[in-house]
MDAnalysis code that builds the backbone (N, CA, C; Angstrom):
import MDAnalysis as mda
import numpy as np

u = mda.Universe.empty(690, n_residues=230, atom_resindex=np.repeat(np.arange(230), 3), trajectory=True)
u.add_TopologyAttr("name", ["N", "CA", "C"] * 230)
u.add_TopologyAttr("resid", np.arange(1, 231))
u.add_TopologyAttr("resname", ["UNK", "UNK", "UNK", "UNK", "UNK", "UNK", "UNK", "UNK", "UNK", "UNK", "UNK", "UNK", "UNK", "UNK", "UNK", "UNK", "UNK", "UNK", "UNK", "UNK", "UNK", "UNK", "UNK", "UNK", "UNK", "UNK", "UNK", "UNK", "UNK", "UNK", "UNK", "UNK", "UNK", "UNK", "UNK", "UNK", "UNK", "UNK", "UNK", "UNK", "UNK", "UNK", "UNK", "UNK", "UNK", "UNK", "UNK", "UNK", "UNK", "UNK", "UNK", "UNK", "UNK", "UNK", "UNK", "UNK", "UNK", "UNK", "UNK", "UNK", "UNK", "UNK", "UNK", "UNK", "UNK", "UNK", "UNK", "UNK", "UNK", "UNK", "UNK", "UNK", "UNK", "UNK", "UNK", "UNK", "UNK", "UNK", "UNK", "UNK", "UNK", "UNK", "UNK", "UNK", "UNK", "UNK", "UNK", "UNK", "UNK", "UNK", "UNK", "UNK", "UNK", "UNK", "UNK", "UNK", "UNK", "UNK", "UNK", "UNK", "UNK", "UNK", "UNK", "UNK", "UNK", "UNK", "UNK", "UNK", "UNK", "UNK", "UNK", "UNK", "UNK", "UNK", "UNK", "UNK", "UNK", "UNK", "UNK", "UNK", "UNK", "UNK", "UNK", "UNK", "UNK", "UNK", "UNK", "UNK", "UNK", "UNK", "UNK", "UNK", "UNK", "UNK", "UNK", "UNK", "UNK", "UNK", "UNK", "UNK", "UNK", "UNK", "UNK", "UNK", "UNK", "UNK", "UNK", "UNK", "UNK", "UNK", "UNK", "UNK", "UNK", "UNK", "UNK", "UNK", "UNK", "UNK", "UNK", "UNK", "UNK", "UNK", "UNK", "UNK", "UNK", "UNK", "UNK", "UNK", "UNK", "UNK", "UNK", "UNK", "UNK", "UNK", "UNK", "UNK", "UNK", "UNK", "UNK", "UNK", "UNK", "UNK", "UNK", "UNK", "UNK", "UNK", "UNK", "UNK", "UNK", "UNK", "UNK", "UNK", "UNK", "UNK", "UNK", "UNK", "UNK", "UNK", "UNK", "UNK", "UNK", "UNK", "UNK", "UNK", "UNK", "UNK", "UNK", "UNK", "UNK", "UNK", "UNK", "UNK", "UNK", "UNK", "UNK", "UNK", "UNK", "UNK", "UNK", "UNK", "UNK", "UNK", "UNK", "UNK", "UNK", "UNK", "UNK", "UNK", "UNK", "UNK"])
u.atoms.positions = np.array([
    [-3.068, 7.885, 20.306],
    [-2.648, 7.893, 18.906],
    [-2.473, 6.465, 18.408],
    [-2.899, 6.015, 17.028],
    [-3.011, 4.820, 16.329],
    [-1.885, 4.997, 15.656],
    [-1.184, 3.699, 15.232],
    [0.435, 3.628, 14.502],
    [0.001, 2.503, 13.692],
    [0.196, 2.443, 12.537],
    [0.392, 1.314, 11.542],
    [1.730, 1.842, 10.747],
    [2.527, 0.254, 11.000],
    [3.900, 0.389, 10.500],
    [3.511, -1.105, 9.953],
    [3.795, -0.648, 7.903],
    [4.336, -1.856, 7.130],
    [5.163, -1.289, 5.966],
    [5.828, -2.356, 4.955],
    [6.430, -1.639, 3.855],
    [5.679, -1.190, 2.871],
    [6.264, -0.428, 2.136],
    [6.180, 0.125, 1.064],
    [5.492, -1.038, -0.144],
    [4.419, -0.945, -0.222],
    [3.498, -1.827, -1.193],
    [3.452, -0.983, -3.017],
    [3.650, -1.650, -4.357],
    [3.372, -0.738, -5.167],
    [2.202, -0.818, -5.884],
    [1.121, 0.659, -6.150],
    [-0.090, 0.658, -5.797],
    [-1.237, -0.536, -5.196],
    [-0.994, -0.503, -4.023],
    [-1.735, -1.628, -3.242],
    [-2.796, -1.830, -2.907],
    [-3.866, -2.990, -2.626],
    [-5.367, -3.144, -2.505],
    [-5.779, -2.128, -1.924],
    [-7.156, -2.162, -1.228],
    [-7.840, -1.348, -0.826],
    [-7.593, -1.962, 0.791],
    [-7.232, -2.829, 1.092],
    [-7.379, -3.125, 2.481],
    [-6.028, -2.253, 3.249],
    [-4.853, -2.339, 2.202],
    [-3.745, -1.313, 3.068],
    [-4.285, 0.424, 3.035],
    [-5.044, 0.515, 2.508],
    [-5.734, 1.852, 2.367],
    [-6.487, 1.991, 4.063],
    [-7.408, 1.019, 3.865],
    [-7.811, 0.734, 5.021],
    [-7.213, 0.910, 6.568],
    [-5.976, 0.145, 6.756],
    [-5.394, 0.341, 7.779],
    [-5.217, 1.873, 7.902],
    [-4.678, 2.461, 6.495],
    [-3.904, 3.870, 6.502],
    [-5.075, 4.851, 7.438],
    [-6.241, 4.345, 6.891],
    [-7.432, 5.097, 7.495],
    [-7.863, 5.007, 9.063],
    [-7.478, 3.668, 9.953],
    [-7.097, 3.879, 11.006],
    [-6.500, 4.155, 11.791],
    [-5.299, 4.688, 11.233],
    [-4.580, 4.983, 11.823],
    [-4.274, 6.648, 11.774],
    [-3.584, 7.116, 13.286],
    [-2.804, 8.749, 12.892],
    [-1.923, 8.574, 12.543],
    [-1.045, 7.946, 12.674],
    [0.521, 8.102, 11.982],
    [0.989, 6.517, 11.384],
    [0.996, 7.178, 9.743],
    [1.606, 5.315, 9.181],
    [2.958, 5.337, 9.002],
    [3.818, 4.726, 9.432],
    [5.061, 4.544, 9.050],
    [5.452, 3.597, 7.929],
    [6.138, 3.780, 6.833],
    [6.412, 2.902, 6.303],
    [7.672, 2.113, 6.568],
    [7.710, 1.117, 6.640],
    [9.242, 0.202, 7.216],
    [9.863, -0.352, 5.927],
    [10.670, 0.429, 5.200],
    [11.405, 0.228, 4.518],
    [12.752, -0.360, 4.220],
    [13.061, -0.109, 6.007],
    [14.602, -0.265, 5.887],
    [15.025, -1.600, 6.498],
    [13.847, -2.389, 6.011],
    [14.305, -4.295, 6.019],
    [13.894, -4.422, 5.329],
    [14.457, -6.169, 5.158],
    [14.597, -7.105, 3.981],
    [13.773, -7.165, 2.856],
    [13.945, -6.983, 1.717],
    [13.280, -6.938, 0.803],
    [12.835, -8.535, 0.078],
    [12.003, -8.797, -0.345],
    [11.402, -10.170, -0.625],
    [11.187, -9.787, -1.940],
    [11.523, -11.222, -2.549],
    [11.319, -11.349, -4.090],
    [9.801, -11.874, -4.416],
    [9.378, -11.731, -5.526],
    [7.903, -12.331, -5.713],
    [6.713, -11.485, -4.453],
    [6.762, -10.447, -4.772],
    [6.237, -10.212, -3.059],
    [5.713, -8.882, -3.752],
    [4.709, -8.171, -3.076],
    [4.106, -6.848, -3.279],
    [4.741, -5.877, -3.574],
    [6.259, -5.917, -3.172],
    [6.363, -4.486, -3.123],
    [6.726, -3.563, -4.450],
    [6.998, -4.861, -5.675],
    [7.099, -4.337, -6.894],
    [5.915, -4.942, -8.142],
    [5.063, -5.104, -7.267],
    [3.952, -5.816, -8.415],
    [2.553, -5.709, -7.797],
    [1.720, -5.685, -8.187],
    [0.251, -5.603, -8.583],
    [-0.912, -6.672, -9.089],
    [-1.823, -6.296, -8.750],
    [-2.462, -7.011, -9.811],
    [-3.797, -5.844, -10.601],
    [-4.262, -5.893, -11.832],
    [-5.321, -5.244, -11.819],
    [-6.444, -5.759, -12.634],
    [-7.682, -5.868, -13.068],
    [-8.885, -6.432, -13.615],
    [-9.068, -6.173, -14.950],
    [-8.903, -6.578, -15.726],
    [-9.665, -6.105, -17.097],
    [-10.093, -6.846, -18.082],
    [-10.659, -6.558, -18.836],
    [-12.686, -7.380, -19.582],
    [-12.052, -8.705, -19.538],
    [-10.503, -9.156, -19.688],
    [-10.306, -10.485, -19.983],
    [-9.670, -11.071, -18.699],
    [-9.669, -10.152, -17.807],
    [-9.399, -10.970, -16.388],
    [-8.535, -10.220, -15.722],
    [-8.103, -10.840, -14.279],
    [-7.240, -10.521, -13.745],
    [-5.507, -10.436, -14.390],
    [-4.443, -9.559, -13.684],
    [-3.325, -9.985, -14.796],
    [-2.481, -9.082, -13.885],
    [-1.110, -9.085, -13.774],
    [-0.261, -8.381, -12.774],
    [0.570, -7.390, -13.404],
    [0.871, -6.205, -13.389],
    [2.006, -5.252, -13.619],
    [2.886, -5.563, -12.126],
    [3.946, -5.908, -12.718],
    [5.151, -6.039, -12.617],
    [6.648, -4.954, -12.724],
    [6.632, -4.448, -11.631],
    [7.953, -3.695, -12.131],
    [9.710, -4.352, -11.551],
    [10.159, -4.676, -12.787],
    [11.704, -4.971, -13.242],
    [12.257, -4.231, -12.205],
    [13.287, -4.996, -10.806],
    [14.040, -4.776, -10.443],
    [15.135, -5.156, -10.257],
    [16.063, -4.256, -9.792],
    [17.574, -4.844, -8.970],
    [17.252, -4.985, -7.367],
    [16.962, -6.509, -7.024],
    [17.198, -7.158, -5.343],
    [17.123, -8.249, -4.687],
    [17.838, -8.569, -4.331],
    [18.322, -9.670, -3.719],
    [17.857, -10.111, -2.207],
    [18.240, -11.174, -1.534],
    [17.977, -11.270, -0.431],
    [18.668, -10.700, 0.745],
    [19.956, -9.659, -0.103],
    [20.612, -9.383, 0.688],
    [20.464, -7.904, 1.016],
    [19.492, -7.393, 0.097],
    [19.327, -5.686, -0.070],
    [17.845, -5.319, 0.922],
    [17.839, -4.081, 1.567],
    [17.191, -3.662, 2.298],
    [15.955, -3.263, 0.931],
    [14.592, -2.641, 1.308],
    [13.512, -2.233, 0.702],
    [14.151, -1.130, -0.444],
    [14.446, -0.018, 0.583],
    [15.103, 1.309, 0.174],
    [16.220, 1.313, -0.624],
    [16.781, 0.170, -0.703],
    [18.141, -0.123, -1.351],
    [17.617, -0.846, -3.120],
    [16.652, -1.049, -3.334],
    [16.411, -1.823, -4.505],
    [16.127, -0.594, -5.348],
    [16.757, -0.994, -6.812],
    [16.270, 0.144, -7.897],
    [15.623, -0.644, -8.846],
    [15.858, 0.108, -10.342],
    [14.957, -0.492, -11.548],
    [16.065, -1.109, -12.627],
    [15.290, -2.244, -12.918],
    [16.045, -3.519, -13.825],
    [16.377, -2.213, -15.056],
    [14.863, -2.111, -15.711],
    [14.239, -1.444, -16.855],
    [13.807, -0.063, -16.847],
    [14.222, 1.001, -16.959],
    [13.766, 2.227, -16.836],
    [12.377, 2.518, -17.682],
    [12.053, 1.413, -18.822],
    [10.889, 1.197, -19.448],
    [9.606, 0.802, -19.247],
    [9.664, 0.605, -17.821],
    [8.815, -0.353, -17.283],
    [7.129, 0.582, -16.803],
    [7.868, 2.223, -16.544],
    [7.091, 2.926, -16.397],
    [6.105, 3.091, -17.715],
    [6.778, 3.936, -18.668],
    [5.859, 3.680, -20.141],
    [5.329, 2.536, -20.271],
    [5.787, 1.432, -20.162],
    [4.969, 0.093, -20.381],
    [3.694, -0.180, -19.475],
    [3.892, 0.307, -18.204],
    [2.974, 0.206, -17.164],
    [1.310, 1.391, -17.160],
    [2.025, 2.742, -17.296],
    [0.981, 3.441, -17.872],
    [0.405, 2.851, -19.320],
    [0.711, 2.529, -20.495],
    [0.081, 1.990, -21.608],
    [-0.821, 1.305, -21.521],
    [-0.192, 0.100, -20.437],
    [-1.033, -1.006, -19.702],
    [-2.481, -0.595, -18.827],
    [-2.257, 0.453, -18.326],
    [-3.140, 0.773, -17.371],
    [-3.802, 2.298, -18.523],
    [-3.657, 2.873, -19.058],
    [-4.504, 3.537, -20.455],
    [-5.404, 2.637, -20.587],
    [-5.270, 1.610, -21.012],
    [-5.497, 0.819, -22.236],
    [-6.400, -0.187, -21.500],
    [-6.297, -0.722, -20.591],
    [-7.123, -1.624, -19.658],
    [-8.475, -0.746, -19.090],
    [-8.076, 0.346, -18.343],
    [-9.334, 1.511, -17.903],
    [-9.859, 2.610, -18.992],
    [-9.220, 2.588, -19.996],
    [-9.771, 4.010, -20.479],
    [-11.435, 4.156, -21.312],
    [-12.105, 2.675, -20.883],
    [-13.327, 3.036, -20.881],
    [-14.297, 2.990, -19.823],
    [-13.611, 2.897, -18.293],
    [-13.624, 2.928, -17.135],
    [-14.718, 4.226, -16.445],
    [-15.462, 4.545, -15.680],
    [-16.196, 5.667, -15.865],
    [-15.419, 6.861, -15.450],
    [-14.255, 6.539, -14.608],
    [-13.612, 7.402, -13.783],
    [-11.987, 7.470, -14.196],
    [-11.393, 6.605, -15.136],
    [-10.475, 7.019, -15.503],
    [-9.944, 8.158, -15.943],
    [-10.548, 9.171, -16.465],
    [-10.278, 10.538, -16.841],
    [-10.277, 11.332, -15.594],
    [-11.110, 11.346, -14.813],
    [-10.903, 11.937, -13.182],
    [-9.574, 11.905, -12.493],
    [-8.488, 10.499, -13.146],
    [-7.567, 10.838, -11.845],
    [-6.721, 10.388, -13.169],
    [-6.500, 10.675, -14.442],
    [-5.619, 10.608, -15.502],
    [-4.655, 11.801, -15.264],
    [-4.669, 12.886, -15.219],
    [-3.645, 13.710, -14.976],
    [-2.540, 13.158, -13.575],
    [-3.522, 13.192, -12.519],
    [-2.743, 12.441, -11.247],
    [-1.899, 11.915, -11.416],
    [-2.096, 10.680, -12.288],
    [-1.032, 9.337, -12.196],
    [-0.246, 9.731, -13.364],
    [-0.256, 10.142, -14.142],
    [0.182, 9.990, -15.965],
    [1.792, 10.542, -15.349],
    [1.510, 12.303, -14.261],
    [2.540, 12.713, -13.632],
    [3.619, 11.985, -13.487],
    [2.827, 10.678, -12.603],
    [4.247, 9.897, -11.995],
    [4.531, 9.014, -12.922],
    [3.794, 8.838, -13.878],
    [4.640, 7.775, -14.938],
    [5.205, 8.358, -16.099],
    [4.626, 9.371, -16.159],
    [5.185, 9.754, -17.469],
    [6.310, 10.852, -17.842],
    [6.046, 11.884, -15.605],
    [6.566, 12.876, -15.942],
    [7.563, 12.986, -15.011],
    [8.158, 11.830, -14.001],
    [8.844, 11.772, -12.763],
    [9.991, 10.476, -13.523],
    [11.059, 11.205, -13.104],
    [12.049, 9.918, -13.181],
    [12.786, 9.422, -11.549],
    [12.339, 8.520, -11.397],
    [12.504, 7.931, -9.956],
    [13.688, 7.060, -9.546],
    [14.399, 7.568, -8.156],
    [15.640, 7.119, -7.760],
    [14.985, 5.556, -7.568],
    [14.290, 4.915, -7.039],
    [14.265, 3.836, -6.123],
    [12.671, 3.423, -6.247],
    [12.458, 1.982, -5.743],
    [11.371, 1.210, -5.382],
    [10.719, 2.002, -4.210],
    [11.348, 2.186, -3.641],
    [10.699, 2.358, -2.261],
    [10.535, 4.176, -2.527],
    [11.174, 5.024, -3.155],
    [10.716, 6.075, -3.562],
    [9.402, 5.971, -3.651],
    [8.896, 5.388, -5.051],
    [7.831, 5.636, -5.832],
    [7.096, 5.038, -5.489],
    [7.403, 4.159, -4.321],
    [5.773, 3.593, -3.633],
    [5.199, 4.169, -2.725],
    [6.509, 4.997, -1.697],
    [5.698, 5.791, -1.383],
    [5.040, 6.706, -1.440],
    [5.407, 7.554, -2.668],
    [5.273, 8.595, -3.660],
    [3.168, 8.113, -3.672],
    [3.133, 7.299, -4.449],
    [2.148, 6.804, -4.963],
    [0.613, 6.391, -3.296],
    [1.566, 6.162, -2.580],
    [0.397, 5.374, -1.336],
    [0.287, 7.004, -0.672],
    [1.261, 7.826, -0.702],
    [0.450, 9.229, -0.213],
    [-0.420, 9.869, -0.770],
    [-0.301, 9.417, -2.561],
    [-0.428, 10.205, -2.929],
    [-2.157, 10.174, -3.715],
    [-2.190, 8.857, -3.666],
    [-3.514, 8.392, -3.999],
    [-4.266, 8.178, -2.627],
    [-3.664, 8.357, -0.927],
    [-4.234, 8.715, -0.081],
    [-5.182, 9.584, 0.357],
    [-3.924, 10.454, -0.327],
    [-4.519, 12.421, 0.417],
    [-5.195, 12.542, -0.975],
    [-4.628, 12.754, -2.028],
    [-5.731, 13.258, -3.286],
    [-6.565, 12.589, -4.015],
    [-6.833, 11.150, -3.414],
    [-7.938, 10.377, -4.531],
    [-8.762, 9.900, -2.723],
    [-8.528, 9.660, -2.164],
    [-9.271, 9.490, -1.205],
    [-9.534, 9.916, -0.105],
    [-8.991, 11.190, -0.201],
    [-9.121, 11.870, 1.423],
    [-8.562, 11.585, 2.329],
    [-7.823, 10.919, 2.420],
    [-7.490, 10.281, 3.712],
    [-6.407, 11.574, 4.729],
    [-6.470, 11.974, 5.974],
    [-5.772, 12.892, 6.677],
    [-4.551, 12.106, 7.473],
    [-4.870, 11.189, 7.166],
    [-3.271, 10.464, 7.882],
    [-2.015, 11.034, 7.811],
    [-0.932, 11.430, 8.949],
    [0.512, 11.444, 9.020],
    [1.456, 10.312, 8.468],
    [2.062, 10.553, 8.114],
    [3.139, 9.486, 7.026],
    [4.335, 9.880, 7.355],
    [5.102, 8.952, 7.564],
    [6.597, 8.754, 8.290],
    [7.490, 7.679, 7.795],
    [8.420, 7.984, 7.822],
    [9.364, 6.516, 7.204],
    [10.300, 6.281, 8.568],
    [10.382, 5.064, 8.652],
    [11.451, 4.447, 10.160],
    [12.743, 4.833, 9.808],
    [13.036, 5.413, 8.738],
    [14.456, 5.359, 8.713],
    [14.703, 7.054, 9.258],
    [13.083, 7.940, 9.627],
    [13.511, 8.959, 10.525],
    [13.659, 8.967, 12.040],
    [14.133, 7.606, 12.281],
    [14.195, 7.058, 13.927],
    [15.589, 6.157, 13.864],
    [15.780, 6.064, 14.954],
    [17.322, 5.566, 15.845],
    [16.452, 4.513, 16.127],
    [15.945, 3.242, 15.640],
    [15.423, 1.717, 15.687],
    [16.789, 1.138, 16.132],
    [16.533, 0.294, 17.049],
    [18.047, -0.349, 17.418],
    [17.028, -2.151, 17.377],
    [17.764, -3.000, 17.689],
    [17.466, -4.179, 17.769],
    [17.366, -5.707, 16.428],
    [16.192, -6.055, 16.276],
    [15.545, -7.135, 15.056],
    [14.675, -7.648, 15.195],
    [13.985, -7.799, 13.956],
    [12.585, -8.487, 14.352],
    [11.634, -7.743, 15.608],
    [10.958, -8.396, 16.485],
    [10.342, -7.983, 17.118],
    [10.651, -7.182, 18.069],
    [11.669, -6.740, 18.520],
    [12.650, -5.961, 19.008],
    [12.298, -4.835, 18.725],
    [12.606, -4.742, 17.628],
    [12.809, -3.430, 16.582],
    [12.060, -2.877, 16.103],
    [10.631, -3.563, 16.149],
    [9.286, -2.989, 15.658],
    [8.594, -2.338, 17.142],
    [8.959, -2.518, 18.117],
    [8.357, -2.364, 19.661],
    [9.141, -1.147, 19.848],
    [10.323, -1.207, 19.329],
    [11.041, 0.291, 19.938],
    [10.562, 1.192, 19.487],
    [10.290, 0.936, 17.616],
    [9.618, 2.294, 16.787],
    [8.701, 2.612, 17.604],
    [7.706, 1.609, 17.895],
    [6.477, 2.193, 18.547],
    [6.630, 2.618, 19.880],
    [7.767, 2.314, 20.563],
    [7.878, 3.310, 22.013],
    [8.509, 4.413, 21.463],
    [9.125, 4.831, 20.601],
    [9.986, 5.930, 20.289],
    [8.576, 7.075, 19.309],
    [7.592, 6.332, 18.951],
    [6.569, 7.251, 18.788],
    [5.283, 7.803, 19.450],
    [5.757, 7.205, 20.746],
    [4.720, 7.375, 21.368],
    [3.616, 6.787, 21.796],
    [3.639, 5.738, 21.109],
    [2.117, 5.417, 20.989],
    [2.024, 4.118, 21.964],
    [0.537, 3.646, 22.096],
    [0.007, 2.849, 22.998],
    [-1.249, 1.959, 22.416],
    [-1.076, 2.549, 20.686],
    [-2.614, 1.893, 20.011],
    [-1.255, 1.088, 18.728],
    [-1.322, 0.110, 18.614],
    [-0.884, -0.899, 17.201],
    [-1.905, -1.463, 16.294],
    [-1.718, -0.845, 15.307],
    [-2.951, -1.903, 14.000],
    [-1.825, -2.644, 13.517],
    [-2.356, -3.700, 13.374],
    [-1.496, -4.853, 12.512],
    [-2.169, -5.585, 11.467],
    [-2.319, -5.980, 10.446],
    [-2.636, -6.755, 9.307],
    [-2.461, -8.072, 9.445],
    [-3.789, -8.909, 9.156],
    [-3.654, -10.377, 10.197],
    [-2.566, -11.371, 9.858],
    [-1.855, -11.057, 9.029],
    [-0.839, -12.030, 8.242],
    [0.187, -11.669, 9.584],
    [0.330, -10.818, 9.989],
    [1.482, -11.034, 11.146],
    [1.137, -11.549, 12.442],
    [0.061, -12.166, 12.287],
    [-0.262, -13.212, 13.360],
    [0.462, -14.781, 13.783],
    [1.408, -14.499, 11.960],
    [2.570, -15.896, 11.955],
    [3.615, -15.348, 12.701],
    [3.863, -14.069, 13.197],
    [5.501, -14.050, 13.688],
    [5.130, -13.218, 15.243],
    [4.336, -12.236, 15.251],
    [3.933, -11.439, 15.995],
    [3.486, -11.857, 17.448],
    [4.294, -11.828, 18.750],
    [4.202, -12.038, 20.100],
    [3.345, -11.119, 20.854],
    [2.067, -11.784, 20.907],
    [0.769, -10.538, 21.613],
    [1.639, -10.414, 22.578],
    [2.411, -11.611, 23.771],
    [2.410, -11.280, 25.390],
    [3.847, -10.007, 25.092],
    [4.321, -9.898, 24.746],
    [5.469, -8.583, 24.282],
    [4.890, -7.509, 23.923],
    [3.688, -7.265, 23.544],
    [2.713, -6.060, 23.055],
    [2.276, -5.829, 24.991],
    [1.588, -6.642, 25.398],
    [0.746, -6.420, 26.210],
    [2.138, -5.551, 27.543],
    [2.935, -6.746, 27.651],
    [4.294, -6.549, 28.261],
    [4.585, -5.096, 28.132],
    [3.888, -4.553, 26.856],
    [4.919, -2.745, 26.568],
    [4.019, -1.950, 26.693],
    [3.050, -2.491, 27.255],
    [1.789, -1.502, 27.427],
    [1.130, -1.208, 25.891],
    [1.182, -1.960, 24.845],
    [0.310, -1.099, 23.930],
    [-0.747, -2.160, 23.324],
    [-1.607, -1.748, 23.047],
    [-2.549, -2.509, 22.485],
    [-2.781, -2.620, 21.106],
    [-2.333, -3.883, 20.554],
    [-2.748, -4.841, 19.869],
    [-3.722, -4.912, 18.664],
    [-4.212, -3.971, 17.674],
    [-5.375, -4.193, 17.185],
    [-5.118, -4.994, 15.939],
    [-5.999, -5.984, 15.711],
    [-5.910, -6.704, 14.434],
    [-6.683, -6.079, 13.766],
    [-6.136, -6.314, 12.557],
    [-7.188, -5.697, 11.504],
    [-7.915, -6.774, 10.478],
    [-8.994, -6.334, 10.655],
    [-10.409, -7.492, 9.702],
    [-10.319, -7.068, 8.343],
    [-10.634, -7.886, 7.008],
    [-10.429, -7.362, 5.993],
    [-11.592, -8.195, 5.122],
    [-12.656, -8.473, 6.397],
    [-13.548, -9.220, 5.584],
    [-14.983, -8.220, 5.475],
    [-15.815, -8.606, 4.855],
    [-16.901, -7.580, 4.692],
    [-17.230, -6.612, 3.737],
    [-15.868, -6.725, 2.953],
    [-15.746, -5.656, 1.700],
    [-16.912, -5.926, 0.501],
    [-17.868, -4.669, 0.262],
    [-18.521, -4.671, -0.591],
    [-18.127, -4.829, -1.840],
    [-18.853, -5.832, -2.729],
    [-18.488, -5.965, -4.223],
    [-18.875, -4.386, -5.025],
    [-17.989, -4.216, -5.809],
    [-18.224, -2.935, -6.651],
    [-18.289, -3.653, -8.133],
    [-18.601, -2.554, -9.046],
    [-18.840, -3.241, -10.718],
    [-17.395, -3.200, -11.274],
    [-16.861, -4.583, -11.769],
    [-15.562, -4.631, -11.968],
    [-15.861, -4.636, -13.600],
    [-14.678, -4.566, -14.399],
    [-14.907, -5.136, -15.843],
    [-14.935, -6.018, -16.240],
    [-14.601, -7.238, -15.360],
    [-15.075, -8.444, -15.754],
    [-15.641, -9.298, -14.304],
    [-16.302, -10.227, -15.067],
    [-16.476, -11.569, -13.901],
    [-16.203, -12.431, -13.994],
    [-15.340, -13.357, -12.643],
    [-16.017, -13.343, -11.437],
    [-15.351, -12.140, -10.554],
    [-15.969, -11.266, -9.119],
    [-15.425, -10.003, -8.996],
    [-14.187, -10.646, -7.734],
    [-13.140, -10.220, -7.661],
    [-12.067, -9.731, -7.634],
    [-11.557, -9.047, -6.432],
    [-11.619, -9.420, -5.082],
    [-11.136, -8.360, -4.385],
    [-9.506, -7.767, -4.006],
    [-8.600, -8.803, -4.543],
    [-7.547, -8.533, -4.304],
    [-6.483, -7.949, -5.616],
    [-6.821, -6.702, -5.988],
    [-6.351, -6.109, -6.994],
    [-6.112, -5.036, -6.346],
    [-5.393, -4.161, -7.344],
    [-4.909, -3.138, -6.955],
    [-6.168, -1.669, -6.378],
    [-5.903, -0.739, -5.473],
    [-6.797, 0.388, -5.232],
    [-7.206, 0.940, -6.839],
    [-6.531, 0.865, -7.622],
    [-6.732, 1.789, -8.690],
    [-7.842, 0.819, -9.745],
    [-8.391, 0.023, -9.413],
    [-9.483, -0.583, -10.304],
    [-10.546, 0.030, -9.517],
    [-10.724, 0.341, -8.251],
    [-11.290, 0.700, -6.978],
    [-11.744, 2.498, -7.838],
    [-11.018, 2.694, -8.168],
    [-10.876, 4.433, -8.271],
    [-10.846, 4.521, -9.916],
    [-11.046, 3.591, -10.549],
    [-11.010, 3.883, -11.696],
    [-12.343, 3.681, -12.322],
    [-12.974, 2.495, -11.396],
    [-15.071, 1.531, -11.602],
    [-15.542, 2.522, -10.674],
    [-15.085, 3.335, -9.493],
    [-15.973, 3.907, -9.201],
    [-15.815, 5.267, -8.304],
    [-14.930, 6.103, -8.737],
    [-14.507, 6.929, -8.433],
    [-14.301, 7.617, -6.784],
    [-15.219, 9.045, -7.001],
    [-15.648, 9.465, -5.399],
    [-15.889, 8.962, -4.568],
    [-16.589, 7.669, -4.815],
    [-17.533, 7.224, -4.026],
    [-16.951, 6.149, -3.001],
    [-15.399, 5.680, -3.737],
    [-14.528, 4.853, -3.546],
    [-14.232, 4.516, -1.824],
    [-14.111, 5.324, -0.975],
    [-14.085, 5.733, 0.382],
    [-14.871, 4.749, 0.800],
    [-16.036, 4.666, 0.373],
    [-17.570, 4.169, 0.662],
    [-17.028, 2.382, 0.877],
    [-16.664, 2.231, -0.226],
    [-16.027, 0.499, -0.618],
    [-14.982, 0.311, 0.469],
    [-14.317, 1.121, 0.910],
    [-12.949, 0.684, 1.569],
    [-13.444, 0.945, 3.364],
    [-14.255, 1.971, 3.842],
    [-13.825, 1.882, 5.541],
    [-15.573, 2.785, 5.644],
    [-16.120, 3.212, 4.397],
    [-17.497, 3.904, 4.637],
    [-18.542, 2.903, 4.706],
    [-18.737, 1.875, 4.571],
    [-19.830, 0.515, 4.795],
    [-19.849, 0.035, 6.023],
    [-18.384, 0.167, 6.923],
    [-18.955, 0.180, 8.310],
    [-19.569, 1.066, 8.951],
    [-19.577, 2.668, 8.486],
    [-20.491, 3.941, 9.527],
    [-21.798, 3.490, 8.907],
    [-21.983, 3.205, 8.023],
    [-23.768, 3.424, 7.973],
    [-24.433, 2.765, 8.678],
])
């Protein structure tokens, strides 16, 4: 069994999609430190006049866990769908997954950050891309320790013996402690990604999945983990 454990991203590239797809069971690790300026409340997405970030208004500090952060602005949702109407809605595939999302913005009022991201990464998983992955949050485990400690136990406490990791944790991450616990190690590559037709140029790979699913719908799978089977 394959384990990818990271936080709660809000609607995130196509490369965390990616991992989700190698893996059987993703955990999301919510229940540490939350970082300011950082993914887990912002975006970026493409449109005719460029790249540009949605941003969602929170309450958190350096002292608050993921799960612990709420919303500055309860407005931020209406503002964010308008934004994203209004940027795709001559998109070929925006009407395909307009009911989907409109739900969570227009028709869900949400406790928390870390709610609605994960709300959103299952949910544009299983129903916009197929994906069959198991989804888990660490805070349904007895994690004891820190830092690298604490990420080694989840993964002995689930079983597993396969780790995907995302190459950015190559700054903190101790292979000889992986090897030490018996599990193996996989980095994950995030190079190779086919260009798709964006709304503007020059193209763009680090935007949100939903420019991904909005330029090119079904086929979307294909862009993210289907260009390596052929």
């Amino acid at each position: 069994m394959k384990v990818a454990v990271l936080q709660s991203n809000y609607i995130p590239w196509k490369g965390y999609f990616d991992i989700i797809h190698d893996v059987d069971l993703f955990i999301f690790y919510d229940d540490v430190q939350y970082t300011r300026n950082d993914w887990r409340n912002r975006n970026r997405i493409k449109s005719r006049q460029g790249s540009s970030w949605l941003t969602i208004p929170v309450h958190g500090g350096p002292d608050d866990l993921i799960h612990e952060v709420g919303f500055a602005d309860p407005r931020w949702q209406q503002q964010h769908w308008r934004t994203l109407s209004q940027t795709y809605a001559r998109s070929p595939f925006f009407a395909e997954y307009r009911a989907l999302l409109e739900h969570v913005y227009l028709g869900t009022q949400w406790s928390s950050l870390s709610t609605l991201n994960q709300h959103l990464v299952r949910l544009i998983s299983h129903e916009a891309l197929g994906i069959e992955t198991r989804f888990a949050d660490s805070r349904e485990y007895r994690v004891i320790g820190s830092r690298q400690d604490r990420l080694l136990d989840l993964l002995a406490q689930c079983g597993t013996k396969s780790y995907v990791s995302g190459p950015a944790a190559r700054e903190y991450i101790d292979e000889s402690r992986f090897v030490a616990s018996g599990i193996e190690l996989i980095w994950k590559d995030y190079s190779g990604y086919p260009e798709y037709r964006q709304l503007s140029e020059p193209f763009e790979h680090a935007v949100s999945v939903l420019d991904l699913l909005f330029n090119i719908g079904p086929e979307a799978p294909r862009y993210i983990w289907g260009w390596r089977e052929r």
